[in-house]
Every structure is written in C-alpha cells, then in structure tokens.
N, CA, C and O atoms as CSV, one atom per row, in Angstrom:
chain,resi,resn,atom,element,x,y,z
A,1,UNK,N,N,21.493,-18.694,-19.783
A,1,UNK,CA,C,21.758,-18.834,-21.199
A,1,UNK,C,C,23.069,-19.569,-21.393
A,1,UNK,O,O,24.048,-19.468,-20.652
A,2,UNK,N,N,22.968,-20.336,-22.499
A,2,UNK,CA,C,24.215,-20.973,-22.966
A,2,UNK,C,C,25.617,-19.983,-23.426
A,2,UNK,O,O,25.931,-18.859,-23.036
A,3,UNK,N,N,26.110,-20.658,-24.147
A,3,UNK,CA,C,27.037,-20.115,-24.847
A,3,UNK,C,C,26.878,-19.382,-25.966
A,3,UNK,O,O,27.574,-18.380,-26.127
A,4,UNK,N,N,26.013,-19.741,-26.832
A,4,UNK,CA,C,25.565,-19.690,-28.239
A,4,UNK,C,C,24.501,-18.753,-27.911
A,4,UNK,O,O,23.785,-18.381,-28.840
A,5,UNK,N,N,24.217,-18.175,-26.374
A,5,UNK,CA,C,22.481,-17.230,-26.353
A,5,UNK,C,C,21.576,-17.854,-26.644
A,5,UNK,O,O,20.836,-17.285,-27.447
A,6,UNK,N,N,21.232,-18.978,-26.291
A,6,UNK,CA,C,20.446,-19.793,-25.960
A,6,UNK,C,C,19.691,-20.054,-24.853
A,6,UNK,O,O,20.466,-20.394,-23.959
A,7,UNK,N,N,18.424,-20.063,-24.423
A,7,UNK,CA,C,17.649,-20.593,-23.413
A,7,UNK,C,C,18.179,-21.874,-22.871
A,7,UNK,O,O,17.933,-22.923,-23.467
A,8,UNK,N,N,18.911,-21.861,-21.746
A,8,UNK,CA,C,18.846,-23.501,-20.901
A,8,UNK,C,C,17.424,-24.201,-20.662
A,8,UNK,O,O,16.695,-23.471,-19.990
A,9,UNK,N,N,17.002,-25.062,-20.921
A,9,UNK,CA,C,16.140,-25.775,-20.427
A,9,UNK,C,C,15.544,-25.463,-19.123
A,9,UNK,O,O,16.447,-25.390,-18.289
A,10,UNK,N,N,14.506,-25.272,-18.663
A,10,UNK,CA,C,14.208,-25.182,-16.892
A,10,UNK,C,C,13.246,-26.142,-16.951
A,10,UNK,O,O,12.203,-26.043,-17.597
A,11,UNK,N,N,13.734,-27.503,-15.978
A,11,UNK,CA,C,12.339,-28.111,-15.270
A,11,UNK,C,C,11.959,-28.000,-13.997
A,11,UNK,O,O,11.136,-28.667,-13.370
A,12,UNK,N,N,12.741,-26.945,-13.609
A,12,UNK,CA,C,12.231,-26.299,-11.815
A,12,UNK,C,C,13.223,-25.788,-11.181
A,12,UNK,O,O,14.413,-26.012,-11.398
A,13,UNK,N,N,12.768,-25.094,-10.387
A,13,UNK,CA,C,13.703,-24.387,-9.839
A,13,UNK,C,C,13.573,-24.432,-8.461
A,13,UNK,O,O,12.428,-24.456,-8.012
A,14,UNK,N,N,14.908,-24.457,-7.377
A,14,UNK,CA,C,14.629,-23.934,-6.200
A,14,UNK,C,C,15.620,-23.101,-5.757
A,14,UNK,O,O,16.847,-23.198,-5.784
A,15,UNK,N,N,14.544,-21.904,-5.165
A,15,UNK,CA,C,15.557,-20.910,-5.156
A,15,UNK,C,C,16.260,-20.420,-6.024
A,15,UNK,O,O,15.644,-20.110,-7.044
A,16,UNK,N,N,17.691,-20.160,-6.019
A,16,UNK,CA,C,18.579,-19.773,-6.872
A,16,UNK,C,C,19.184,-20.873,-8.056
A,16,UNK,O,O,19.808,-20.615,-9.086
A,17,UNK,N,N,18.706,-22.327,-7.441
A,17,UNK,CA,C,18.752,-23.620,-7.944
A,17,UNK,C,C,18.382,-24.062,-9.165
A,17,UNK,O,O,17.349,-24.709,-8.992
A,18,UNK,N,N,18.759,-24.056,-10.633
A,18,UNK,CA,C,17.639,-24.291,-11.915
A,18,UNK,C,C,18.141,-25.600,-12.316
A,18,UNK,O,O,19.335,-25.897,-12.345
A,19,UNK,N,N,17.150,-26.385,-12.630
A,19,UNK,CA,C,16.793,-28.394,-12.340
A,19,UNK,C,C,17.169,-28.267,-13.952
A,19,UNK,O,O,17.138,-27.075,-14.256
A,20,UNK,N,N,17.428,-28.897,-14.802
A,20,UNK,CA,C,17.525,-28.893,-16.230
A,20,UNK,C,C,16.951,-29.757,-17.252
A,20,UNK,O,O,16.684,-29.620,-18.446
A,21,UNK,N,N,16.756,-31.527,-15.627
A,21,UNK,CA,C,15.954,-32.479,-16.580
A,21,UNK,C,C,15.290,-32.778,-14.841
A,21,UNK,O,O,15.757,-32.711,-13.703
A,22,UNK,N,N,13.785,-33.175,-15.545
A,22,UNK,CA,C,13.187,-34.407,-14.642
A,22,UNK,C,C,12.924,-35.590,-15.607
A,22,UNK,O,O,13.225,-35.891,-16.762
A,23,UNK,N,N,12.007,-36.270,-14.270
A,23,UNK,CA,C,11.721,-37.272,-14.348
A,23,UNK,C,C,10.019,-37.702,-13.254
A,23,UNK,O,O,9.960,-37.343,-12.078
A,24,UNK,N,N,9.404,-38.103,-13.609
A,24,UNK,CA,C,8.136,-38.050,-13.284
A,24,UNK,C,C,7.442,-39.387,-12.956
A,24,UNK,O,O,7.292,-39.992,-14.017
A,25,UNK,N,N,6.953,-40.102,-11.901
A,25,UNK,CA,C,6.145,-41.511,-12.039
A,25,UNK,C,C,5.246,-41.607,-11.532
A,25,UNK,O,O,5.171,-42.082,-10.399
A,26,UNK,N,N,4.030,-41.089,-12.360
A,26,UNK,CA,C,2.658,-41.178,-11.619
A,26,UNK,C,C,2.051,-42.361,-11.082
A,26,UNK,O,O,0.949,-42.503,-10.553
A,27,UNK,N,N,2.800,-43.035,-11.271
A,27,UNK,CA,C,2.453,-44.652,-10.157
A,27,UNK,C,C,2.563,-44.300,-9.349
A,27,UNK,O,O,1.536,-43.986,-8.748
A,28,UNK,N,N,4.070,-44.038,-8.598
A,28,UNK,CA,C,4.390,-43.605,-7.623
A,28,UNK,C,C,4.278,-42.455,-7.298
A,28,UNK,O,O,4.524,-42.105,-6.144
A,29,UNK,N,N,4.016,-41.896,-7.919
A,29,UNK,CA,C,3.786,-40.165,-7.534
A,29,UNK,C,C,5.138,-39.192,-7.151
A,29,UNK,O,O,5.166,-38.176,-6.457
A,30,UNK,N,N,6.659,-40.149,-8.134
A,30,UNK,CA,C,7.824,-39.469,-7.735
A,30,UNK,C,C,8.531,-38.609,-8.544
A,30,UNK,O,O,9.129,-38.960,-9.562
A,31,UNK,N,N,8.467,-37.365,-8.062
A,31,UNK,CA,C,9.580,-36.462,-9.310
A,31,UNK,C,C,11.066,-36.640,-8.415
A,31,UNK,O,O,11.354,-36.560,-7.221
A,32,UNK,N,N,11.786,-36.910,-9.606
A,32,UNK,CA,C,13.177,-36.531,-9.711
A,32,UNK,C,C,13.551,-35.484,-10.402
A,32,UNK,O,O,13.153,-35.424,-11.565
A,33,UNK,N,N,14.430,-34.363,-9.861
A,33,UNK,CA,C,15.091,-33.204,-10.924
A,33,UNK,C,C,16.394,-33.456,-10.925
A,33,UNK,O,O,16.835,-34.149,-10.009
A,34,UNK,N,N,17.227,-32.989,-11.873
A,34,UNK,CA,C,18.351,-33.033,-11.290
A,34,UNK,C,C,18.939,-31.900,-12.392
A,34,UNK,O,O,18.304,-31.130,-13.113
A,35,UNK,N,N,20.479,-32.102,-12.240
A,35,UNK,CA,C,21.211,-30.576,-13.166
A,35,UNK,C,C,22.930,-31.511,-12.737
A,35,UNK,O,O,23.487,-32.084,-11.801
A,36,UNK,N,N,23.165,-31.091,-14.297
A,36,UNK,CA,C,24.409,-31.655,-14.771
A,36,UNK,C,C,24.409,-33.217,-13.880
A,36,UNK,O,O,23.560,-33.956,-13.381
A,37,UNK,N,N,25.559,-33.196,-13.999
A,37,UNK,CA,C,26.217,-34.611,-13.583
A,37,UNK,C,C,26.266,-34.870,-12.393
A,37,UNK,O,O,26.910,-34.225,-11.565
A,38,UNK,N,N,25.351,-36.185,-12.100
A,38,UNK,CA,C,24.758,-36.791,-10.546
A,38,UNK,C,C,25.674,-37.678,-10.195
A,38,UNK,O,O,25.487,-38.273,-9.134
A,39,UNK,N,N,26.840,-37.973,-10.965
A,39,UNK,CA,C,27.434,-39.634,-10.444
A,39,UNK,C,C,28.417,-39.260,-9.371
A,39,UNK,O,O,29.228,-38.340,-9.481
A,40,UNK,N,N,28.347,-39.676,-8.815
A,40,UNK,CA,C,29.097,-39.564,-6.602
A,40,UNK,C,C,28.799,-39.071,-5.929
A,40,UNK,O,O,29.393,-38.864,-4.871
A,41,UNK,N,N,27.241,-38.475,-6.408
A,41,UNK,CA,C,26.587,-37.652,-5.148
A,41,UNK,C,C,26.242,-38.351,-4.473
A,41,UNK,O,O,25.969,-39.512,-4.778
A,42,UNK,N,N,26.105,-37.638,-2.826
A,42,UNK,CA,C,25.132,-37.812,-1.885
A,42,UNK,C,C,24.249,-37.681,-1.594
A,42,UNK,O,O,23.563,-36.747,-2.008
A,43,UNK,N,N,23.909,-38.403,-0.889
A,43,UNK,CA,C,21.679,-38.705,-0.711
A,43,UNK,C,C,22.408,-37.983,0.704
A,43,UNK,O,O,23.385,-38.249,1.405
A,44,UNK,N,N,20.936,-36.516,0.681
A,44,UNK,CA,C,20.672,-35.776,2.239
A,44,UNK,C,C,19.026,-35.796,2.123
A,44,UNK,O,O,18.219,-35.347,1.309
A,45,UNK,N,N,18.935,-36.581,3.411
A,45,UNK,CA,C,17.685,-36.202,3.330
A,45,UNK,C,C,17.427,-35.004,4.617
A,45,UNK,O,O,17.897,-34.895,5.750
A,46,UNK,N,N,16.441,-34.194,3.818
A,46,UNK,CA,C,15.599,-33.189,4.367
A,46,UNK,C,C,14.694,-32.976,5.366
A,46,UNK,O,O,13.728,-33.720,5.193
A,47,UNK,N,N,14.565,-32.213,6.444
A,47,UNK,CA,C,13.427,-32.709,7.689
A,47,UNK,C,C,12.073,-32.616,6.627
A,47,UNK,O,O,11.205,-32.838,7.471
A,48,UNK,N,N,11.566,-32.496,5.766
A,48,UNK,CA,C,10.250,-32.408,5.245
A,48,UNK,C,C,10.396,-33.945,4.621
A,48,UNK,O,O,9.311,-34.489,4.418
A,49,UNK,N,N,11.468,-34.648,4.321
A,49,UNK,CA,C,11.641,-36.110,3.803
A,49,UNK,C,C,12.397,-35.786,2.314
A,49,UNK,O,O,13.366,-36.544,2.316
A,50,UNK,N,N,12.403,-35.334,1.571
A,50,UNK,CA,C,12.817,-34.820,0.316
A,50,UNK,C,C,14.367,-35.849,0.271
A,50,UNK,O,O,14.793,-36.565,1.176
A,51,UNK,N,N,14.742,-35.700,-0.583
A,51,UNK,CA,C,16.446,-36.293,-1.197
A,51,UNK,C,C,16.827,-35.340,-1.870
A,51,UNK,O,O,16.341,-34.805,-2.867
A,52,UNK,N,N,18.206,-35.032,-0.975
A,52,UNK,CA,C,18.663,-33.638,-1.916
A,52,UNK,C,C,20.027,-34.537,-2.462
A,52,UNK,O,O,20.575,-35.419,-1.801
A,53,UNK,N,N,20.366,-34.159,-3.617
A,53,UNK,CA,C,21.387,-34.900,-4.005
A,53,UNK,C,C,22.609,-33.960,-4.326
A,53,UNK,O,O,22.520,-33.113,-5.215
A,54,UNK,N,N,24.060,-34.178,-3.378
A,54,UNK,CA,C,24.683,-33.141,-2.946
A,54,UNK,C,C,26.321,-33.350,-3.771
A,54,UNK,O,O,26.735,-34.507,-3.839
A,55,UNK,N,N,26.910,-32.590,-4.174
A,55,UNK,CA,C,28.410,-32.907,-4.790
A,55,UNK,C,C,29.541,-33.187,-3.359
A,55,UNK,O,O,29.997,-32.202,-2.777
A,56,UNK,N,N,29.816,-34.260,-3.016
A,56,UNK,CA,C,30.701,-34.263,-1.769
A,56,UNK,C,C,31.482,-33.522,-1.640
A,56,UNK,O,O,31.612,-33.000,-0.533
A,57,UNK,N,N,32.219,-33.209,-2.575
A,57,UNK,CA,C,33.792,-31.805,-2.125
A,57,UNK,C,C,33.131,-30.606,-2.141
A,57,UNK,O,O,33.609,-29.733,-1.417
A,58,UNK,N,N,32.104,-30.324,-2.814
A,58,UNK,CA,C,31.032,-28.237,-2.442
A,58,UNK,C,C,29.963,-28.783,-2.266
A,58,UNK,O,O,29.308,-28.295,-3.186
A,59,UNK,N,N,29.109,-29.649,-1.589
A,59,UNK,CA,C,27.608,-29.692,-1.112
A,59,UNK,C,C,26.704,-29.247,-1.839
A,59,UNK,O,O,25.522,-29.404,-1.531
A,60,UNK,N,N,27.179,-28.444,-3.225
A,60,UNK,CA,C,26.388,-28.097,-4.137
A,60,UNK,C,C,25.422,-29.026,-4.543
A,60,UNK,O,O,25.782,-30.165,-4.840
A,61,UNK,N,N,23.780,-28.566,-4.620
A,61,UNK,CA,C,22.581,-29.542,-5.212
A,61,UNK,C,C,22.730,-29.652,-6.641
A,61,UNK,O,O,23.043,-28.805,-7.478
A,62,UNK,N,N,22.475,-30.723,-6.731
A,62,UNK,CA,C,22.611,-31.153,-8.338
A,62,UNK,C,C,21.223,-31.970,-8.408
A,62,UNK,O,O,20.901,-32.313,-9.545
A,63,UNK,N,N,20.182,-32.404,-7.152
A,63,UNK,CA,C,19.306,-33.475,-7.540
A,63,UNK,C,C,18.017,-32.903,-6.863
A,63,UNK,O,O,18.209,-31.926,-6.140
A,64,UNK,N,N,17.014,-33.259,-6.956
A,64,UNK,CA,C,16.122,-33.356,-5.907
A,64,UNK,C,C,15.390,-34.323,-6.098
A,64,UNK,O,O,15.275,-34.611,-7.290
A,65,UNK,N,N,14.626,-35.197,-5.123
A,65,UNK,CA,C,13.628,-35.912,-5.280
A,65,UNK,C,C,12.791,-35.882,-4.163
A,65,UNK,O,O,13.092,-35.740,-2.978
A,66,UNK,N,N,11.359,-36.082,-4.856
A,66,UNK,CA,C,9.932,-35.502,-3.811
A,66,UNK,C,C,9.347,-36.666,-4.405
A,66,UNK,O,O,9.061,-37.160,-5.496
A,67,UNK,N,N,9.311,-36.842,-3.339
A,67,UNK,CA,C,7.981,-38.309,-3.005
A,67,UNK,C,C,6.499,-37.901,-2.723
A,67,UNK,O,O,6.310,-37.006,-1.900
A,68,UNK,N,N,5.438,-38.487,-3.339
A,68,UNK,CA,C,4.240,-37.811,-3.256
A,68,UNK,C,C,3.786,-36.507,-3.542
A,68,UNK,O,O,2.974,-35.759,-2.997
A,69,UNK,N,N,4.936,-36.373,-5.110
A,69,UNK,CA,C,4.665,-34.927,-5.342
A,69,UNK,C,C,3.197,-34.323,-5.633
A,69,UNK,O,O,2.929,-33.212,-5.178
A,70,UNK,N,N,2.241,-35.043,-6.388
A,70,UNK,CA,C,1.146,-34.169,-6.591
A,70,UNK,C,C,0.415,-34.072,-5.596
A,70,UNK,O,O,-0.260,-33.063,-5.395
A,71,UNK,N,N,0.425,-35.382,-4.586
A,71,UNK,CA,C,-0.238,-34.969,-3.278
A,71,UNK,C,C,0.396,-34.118,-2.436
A,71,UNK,O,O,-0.300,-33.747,-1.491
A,72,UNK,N,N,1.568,-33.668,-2.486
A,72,UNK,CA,C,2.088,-32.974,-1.776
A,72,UNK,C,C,1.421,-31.165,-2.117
A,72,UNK,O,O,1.172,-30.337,-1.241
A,73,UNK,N,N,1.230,-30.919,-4.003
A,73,UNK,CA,C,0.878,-29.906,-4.073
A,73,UNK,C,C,-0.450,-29.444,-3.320
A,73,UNK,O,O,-0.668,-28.274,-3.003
A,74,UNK,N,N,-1.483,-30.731,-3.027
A,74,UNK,CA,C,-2.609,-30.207,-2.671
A,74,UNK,C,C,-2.647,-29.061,-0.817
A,74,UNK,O,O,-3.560,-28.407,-0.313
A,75,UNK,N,N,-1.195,-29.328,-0.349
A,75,UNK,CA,C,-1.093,-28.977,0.806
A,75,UNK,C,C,-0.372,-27.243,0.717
A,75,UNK,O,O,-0.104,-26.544,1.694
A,76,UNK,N,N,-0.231,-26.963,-0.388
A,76,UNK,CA,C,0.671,-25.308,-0.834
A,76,UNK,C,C,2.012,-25.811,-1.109
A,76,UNK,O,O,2.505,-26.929,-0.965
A,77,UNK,N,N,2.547,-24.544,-1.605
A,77,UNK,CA,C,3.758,-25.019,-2.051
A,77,UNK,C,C,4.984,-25.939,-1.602
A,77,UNK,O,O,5.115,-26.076,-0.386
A,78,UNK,N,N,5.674,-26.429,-2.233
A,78,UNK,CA,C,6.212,-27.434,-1.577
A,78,UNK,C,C,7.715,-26.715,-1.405
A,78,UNK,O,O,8.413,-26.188,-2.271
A,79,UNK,N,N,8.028,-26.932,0.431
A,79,UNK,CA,C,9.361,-26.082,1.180
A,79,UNK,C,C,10.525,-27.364,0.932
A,79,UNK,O,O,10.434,-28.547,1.259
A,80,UNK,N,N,11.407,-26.792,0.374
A,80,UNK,CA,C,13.026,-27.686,1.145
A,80,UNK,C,C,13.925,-27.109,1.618
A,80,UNK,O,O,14.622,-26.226,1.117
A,81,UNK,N,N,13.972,-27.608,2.698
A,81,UNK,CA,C,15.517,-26.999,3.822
A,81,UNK,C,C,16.499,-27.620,2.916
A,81,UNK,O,O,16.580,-28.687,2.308
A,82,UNK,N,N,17.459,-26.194,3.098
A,82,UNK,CA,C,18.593,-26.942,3.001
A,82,UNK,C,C,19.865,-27.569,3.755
A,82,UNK,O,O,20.305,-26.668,4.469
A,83,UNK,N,N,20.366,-28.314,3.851
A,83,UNK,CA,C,21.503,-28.344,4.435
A,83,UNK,C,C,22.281,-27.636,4.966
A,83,UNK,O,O,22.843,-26.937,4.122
A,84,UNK,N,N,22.831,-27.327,6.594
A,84,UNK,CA,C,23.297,-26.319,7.087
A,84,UNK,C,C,23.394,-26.425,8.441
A,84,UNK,O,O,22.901,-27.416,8.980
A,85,UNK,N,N,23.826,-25.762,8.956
A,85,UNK,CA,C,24.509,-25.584,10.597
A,85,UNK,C,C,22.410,-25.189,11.818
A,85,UNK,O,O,22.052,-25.462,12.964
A,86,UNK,N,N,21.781,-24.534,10.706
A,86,UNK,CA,C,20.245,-24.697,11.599
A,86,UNK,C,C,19.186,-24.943,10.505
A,86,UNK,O,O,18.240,-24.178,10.318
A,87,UNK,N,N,19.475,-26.361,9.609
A,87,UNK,CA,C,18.541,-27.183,9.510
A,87,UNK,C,C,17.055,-27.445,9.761
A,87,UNK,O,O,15.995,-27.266,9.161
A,88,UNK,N,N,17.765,-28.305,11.743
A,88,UNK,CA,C,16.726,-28.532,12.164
A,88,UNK,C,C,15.804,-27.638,13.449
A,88,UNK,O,O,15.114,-27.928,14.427
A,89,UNK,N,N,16.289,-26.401,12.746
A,89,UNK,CA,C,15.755,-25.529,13.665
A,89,UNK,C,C,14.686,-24.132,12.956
A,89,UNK,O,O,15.018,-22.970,12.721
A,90,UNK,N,N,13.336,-24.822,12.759
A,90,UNK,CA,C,12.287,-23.945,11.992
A,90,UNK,C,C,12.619,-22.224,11.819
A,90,UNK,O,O,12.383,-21.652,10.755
A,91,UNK,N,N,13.030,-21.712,12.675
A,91,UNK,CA,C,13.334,-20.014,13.076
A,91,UNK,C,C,14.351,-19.483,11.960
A,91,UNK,O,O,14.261,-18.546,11.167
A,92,UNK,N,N,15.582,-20.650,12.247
A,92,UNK,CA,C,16.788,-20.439,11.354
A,92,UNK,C,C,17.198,-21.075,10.134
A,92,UNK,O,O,18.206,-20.774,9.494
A,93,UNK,N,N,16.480,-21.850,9.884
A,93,UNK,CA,C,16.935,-22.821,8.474
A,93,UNK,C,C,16.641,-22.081,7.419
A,93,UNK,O,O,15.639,-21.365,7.432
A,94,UNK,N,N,17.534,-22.150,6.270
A,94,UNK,CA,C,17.310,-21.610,5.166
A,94,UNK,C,C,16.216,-22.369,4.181
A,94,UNK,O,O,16.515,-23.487,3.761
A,95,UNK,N,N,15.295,-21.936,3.911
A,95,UNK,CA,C,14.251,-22.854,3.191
A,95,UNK,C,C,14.328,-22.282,1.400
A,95,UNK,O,O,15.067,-21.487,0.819
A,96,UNK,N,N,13.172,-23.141,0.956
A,96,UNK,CA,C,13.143,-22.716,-0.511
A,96,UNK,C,C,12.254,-23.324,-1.079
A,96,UNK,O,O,12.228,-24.543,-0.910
A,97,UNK,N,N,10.971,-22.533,-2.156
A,97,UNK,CA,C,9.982,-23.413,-2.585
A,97,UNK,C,C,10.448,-23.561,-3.669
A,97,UNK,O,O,11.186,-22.830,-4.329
A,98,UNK,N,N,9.820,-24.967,-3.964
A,98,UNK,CA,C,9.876,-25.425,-5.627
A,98,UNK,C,C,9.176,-25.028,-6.508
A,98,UNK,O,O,8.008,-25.403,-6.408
A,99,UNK,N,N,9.510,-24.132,-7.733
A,99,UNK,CA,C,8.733,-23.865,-8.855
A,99,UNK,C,C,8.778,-24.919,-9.788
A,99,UNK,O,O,9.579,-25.846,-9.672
A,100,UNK,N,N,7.883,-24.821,-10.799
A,100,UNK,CA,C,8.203,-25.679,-11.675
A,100,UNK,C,C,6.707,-25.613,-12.868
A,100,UNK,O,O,5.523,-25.731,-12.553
A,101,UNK,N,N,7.288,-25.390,-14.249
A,101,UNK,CA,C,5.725,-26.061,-14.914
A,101,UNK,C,C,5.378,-27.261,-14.280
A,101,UNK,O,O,6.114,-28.020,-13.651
A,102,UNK,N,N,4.073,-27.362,-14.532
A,102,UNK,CA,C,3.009,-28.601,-13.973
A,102,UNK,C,C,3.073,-29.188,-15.120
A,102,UNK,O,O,3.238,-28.869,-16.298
A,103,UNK,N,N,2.840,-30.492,-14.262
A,103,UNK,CA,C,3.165,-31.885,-15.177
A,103,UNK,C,C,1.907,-31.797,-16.204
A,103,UNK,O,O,1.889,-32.401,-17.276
A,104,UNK,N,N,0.770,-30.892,-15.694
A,104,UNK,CA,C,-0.405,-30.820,-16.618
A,104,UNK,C,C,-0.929,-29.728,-17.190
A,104,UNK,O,O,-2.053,-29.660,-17.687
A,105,UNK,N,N,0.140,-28.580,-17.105
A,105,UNK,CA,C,0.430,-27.473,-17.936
A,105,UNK,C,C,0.141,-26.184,-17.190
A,105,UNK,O,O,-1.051,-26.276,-16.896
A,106,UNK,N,N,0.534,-25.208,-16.801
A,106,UNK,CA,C,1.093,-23.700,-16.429
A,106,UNK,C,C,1.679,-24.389,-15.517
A,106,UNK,O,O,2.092,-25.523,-15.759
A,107,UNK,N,N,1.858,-23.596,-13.873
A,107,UNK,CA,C,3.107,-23.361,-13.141
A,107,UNK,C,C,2.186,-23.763,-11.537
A,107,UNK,O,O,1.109,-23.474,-11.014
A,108,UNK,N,N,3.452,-24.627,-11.219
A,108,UNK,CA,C,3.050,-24.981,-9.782
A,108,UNK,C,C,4.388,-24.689,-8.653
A,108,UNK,O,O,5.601,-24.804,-8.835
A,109,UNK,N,N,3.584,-24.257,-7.401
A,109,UNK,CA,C,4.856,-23.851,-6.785
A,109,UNK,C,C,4.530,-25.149,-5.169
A,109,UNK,O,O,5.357,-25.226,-4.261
C-alpha cells in the first residue's frame, strides 16, 4: 500500500519481488516487468536465460525480462534463479516462480 492506503499496482510478482509496470510483445513473445527506476541497472542473465535487471550498489531487482513468455507457460511455471554465491548449482540456488495476471485474464504462474 501507498501512502494515502492505496493498492500499489501488481503486474507480477517474484517471490517477495512486486513488478509494478509491464510490458508485453506478442510478436516476439517478450514480457518486460520492472519496479521503480531502471536507469544504471545491470543486465544478469539467469541460467534459465531470463534478464534480471539489478541496482549496482544493492543488486536489488528492479527488472525482469522473459523471452518466449507464453511458450514458456506451456512448460509449468516459469523458475528464476537468483543471483548468488550457488546460482549455478541446482541443490543450492535460491529460485522463485513468477506470478502474474495473464495477459488473457485470471492468473498464471
């Protein structure tokens, strides 16, 4: 909630993570999310391929982008690692699925 007790906007969430605006291109089949202010972030990409878009001085996510998102839903929910000391190690990486309303109405994870 805002200031005023207001509902924030949600266009997805990961994890503890809440996205505030996307962006969608069914040409390409690319969602972008992102939350507050993206300008000097860093592009990480993810062992699943994803773009996490990171604040350089706290690594904090501010972005995501998924390539081949609706084909991606047909495979179950869609995982992103995050950034971290075991990454690239399936056992130990911290993961997280994406919620989100569907681009064609209720909820896709």
């Amino acid at each position: 909630m805002n200031r005023q007790g207001k509902q924030e906007p949600i266009a997805g969430r990961l994890g503890d993570i809440i996205f505030d605006d996307h962006s969608y291109d069914p040409l390409t089949d690319l969602l972008v999310l992102t939350r507050g202010d993206t300008s000097g972030a860093v592009t990480h990409v993810t062992p699943e391929g994803h773009e996490l878009l990171l604040r350089p001085d706290t690594e904090e996510i501010v972005g995501l982008t998924v390539y081949e998102y609706q084909a991606k839903l047909f495979d179950g929910p869609i995982e992103v690692t995050f950034p971290g000391p075991f990454e690239d190690d399936p056992n130990r990486a911290r993961r997280a699925h994406l919620w989100m309303g569907s681009l064609y109405g209720g909820m896709c994870s």
